[in-house]
Backbone bond lengths (Angstrom), bond angles and torsions (degrees), N, CA, C in turn:
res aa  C-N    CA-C-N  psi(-1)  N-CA   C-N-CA  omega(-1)  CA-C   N-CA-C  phi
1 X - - - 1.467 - - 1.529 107.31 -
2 X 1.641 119.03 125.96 1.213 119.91 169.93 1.649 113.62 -54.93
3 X 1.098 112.35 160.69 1.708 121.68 170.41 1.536 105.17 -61.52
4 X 0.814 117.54 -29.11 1.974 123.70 -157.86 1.841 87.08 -88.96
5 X 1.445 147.72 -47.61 1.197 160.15 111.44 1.979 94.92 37.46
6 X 1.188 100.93 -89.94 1.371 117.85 -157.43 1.615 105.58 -57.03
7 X 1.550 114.30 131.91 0.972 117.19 177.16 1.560 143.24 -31.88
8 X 1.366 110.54 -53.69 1.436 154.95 166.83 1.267 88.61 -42.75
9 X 1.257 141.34 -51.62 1.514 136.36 -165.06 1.380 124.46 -74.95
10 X 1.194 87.25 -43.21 1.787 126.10 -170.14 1.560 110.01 -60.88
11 X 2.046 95.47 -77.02 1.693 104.30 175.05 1.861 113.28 -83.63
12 X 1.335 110.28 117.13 1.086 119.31 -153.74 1.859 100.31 -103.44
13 X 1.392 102.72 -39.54 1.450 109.95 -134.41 1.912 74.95 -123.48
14 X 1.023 103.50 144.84 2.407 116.48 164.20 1.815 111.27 -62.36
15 X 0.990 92.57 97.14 1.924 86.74 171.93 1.288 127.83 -48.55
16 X 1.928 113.49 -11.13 1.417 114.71 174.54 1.504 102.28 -94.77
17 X 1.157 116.71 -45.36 1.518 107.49 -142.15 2.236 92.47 -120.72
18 X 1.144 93.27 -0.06 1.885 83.73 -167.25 0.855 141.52 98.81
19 X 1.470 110.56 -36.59 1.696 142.94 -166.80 1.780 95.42 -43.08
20 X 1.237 118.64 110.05 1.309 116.92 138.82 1.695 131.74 -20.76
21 X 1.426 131.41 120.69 1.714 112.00 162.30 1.550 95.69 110.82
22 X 1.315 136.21 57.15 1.467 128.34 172.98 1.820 83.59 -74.98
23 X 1.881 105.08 139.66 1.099 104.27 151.92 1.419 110.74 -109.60
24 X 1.564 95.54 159.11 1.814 116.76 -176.46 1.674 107.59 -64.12
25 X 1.179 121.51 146.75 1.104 129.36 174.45 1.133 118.36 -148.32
26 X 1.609 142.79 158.91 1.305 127.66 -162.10 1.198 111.81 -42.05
27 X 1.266 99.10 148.49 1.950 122.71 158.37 1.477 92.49 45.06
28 X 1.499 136.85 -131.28 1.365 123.34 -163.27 1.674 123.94 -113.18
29 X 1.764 95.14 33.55 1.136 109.73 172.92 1.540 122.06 -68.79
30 X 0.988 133.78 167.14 1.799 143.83 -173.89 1.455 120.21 -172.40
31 X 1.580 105.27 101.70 1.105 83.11 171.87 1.616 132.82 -147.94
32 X 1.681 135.63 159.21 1.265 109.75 -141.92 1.681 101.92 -90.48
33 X 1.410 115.09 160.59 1.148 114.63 179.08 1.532 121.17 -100.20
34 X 2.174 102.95 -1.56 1.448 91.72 172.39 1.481 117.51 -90.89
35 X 1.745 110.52 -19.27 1.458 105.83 -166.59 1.676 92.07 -124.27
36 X 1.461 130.63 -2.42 1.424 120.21 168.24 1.647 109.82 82.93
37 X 1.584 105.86 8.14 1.457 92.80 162.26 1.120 141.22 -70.63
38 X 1.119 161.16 -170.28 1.443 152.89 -176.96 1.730 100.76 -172.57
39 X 1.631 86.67 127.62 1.189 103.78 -157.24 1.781 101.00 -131.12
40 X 1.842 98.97 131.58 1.815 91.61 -160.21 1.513 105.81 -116.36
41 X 1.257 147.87 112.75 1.415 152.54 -167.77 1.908 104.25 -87.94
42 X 1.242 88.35 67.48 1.306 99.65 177.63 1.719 148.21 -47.56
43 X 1.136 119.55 149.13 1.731 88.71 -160.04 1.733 98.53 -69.45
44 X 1.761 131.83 156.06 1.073 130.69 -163.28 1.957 102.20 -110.00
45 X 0.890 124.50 133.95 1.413 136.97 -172.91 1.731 112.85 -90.36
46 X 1.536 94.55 113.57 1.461 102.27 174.30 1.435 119.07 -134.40
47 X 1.291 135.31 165.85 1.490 145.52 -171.22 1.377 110.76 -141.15
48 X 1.903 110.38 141.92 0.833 91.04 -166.35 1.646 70.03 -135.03
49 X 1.772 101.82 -164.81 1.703 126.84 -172.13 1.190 119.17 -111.28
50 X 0.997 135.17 103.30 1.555 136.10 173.08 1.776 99.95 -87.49
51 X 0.895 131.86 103.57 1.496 127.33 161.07 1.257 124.32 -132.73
52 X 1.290 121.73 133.45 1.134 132.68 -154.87 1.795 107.14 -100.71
53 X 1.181 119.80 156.08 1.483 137.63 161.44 1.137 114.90 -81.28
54 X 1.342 101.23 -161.90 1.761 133.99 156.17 1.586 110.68 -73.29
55 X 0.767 114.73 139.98 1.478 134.54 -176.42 1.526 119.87 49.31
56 X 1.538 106.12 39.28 1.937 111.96 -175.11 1.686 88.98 80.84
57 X 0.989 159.89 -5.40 1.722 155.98 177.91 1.796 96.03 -44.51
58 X 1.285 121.58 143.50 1.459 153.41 158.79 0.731 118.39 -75.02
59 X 1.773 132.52 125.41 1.548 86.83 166.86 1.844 76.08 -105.92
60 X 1.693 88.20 170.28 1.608 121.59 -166.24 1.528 106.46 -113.89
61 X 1.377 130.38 171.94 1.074 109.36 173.95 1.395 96.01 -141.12
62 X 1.112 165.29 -165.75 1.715 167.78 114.11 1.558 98.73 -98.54
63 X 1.420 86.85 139.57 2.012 103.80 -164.98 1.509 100.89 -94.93
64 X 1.243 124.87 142.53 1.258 121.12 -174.97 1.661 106.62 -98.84
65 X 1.417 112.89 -7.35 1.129 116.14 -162.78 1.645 107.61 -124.86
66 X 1.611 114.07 149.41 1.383 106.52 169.82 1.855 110.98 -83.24
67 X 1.247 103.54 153.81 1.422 132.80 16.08 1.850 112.24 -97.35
68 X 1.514 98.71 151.75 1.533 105.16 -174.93 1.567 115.49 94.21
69 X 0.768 120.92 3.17 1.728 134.78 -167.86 1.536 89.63 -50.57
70 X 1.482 89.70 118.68 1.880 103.64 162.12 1.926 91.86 92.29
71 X 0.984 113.74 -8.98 1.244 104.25 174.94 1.773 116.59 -75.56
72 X 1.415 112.07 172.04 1.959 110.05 176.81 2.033 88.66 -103.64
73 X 1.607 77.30 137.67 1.477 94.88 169.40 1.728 95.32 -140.39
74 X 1.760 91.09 170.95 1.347 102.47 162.14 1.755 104.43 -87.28
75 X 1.764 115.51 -174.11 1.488 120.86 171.58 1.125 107.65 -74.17
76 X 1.237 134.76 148.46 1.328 144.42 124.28 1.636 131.07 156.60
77 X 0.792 116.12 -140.49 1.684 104.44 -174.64 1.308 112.63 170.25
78 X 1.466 121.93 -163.20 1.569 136.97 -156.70 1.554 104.34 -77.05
79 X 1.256 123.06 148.40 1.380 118.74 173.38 1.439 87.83 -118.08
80 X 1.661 86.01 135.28 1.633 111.71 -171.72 1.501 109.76 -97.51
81 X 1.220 108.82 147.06 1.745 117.49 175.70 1.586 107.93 -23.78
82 X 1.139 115.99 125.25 1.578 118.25 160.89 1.508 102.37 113.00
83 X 1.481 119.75 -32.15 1.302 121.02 -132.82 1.857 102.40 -112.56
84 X 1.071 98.38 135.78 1.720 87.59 -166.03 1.660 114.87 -99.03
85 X 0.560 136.45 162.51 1.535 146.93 -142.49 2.096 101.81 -67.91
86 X 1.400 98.39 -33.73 1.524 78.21 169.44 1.865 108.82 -109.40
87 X 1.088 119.11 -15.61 1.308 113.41 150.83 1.706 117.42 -29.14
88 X 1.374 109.32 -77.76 1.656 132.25 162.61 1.550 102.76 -19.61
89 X 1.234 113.73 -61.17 1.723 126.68 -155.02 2.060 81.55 -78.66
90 X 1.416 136.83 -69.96 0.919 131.54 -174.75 1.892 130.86 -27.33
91 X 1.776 88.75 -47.32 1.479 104.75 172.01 1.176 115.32 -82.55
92 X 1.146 133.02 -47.51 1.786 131.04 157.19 1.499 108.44 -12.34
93 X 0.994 98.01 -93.46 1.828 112.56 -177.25 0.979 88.62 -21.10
94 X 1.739 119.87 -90.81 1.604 106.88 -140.34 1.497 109.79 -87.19
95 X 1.411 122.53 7.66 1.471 116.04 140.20 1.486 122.56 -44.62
96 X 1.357 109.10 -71.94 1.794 126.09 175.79 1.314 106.57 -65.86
97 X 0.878 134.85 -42.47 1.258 126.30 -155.88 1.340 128.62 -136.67
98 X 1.256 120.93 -1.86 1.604 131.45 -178.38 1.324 125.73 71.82
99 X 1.550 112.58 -2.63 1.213 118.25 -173.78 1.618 118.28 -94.97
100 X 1.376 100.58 151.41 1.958 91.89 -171.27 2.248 79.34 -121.14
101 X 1.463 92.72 128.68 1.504 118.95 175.39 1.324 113.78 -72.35
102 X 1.333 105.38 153.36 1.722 115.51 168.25 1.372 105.18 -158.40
103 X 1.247 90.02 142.72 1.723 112.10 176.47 1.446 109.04 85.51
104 X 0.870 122.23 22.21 1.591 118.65 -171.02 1.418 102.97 -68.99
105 X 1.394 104.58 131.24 1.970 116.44 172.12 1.910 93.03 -131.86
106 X 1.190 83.19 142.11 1.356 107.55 161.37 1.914 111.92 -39.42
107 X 1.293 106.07 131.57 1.354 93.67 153.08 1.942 126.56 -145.18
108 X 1.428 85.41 -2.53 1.560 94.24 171.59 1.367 122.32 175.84
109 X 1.315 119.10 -177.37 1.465 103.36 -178.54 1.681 96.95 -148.16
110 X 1.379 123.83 144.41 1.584 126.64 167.59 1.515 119.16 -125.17
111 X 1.373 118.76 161.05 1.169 139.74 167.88 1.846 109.59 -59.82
112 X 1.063 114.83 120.14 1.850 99.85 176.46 1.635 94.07 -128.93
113 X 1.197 117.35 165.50 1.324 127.75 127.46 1.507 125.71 -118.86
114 X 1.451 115.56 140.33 1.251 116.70 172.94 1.826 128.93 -140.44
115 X 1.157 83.00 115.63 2.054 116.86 -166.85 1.624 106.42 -64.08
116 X 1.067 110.16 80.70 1.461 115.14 -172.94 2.296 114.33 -132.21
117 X 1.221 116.46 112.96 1.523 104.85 -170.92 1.313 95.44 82.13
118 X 0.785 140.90 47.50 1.606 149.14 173.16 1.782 106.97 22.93
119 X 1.398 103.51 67.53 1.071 117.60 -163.07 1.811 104.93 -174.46
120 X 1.542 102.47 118.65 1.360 107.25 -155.50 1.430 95.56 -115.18
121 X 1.853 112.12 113.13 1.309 124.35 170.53 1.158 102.49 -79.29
122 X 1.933 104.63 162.34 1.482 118.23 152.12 1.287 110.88 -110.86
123 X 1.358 108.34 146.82 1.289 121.31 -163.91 1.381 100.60 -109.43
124 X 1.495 133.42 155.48 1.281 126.77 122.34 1.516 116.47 -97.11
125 X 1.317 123.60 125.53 1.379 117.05 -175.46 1.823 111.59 -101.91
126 X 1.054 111.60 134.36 1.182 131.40 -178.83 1.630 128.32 -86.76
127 X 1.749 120.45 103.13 1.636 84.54 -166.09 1.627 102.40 -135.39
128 X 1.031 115.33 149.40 1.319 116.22 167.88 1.303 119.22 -135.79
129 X 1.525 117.23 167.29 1.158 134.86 171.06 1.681 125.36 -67.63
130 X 1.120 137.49 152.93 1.030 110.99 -173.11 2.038 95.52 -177.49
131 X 1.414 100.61 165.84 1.303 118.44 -155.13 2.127 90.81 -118.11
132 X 1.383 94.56 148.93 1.704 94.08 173.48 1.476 100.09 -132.40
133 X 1.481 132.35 137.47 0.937 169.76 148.58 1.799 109.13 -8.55
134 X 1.402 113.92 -61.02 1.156 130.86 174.83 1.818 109.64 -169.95
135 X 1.603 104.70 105.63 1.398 104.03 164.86 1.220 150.13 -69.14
136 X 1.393 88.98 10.78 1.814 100.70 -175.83 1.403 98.39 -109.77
137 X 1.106 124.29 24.95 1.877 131.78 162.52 1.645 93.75 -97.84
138 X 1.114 122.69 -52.98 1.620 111.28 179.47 1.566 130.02 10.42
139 X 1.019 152.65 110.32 1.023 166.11 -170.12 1.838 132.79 -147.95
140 X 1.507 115.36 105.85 1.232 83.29 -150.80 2.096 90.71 -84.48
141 X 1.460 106.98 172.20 1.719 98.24 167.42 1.976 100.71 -162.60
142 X 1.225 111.75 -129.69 1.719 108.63 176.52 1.494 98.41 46.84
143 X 1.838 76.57 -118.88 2.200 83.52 -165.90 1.709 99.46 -111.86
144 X 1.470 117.24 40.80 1.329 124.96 -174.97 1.447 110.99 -112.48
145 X 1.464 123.70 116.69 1.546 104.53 178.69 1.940 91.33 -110.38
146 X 0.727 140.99 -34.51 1.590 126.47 152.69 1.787 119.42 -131.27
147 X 1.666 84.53 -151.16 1.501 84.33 -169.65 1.775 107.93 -164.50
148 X 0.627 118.49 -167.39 1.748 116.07 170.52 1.590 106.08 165.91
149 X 1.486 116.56 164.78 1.128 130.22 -156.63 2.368 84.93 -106.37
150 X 1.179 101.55 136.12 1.602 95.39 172.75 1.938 113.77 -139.99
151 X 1.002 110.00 158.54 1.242 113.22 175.49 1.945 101.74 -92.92
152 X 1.517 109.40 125.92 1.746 124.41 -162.47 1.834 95.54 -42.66
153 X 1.369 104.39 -63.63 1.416 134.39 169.75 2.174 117.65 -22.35
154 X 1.238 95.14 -50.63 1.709 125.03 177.90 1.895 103.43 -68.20
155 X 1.277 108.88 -35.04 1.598 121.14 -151.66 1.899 91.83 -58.56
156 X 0.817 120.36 167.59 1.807 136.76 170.32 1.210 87.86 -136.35
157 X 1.128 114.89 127.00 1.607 144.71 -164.64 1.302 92.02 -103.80
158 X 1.515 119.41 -62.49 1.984 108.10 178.90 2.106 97.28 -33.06
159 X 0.939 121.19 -35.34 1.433 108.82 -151.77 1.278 96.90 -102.86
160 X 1.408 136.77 11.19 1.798 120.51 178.07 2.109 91.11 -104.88
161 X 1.339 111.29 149.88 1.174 126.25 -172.46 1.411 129.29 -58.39
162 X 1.708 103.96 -41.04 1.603 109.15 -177.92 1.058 85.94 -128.12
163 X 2.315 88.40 151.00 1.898 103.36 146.04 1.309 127.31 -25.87
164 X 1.463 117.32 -66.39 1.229 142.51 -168.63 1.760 104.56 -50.50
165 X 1.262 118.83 -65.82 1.387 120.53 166.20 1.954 125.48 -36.45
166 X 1.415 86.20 -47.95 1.801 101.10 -172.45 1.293 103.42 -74.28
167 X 1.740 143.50 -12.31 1.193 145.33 -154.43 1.829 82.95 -117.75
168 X 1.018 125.36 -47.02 1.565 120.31 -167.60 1.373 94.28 -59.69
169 X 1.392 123.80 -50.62 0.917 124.48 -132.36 1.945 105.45 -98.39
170 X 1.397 99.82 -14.06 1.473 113.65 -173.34 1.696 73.82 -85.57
171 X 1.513 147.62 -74.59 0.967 115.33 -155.16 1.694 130.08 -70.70
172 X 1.181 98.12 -11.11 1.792 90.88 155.44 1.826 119.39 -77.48
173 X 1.286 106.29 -15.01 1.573 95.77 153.06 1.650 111.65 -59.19
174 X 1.079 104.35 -58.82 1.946 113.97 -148.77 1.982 85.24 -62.01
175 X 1.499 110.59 -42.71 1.241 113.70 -160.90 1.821 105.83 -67.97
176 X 1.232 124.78 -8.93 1.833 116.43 -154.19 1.957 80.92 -107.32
């Protein structure tokens, strides 16, 4: 993790009052010493797509965007205010990808971090399995410049983007 990364560096100044000097406090606590606010950089909630092909196949995605650009990911992304975890997973898809899901069940959840604005969130990532409608609508767009269908087993792990991804995804190796 760069220095610029770490919180402490980053939030400088009190979001209520201005005050120069947030001090660090456990885990992603902050807080000011002129007006006593306390301010918590919470872990941020995301979901992603496990969907399967023909013959156990993945599909994969390559990110068009940093952080990780050019790297293999699975779909999905940030769940936004209001929006509940398969809501989130619903708009993803056919953000990235044009596809509208079915059958989606839960199948796990991981620890991530993600280094973005020079400022390094924690994630919990959210992922499930899930069914598509018709795959020959596929399209990649957002922060997707392609995609491909893979066998879990085939994957090069140096080359997929996050922890969080490479751990889901090693246990659908161990699991097929």
């Amino acid at each position: 993790m760069s220095a610029d990364a770490q919180p402490a560096l980053v939030f400088r100044f009190c979001p209520r009052c201005g005050a120069a000097g947030l001090e660090s406090g456990a885990g992603s606590r902050f807080s000011c010493a002129s007006c006593r606010f306390i301010f918590y950089l919470d872990v941020a909630a995301a979901v992603a797509a496990i969907i399967r092909g023909d013959d156990d196949r993945v599909l994969l995605t390559r990110r068009a965007i940093d952080p990780q650009r050019g790297k293999l990911d699975v779909p999905g992304g940030f769940v936004e205010p209001g929006e509940t975890a398969e809501e989130a997973l619903h708009r993803e898809l056919r953000e990235e990808l044009n596809l509208e899901i079915v059958d989606s069940k839960y199948f796990c959840s991981e620890f991530n971090t993600y280094d973005y604005g020079g400022l390094r969130y924690n994630t919990l990532d959210v992922y499930y399995t899930c069914g598509v409608h018709d795959p020959s609508l596929i399209r990649a767009a957002d922060d997707i410049s392609d995609y491909d269908f893979v066998l879990p087993r085939e994957i090069d792990m140096s080359d997929v983007a996050f922890d969080s991804v490479r751990r889901v995804l090693a246990r659908l190796v161990r699991s097929a």
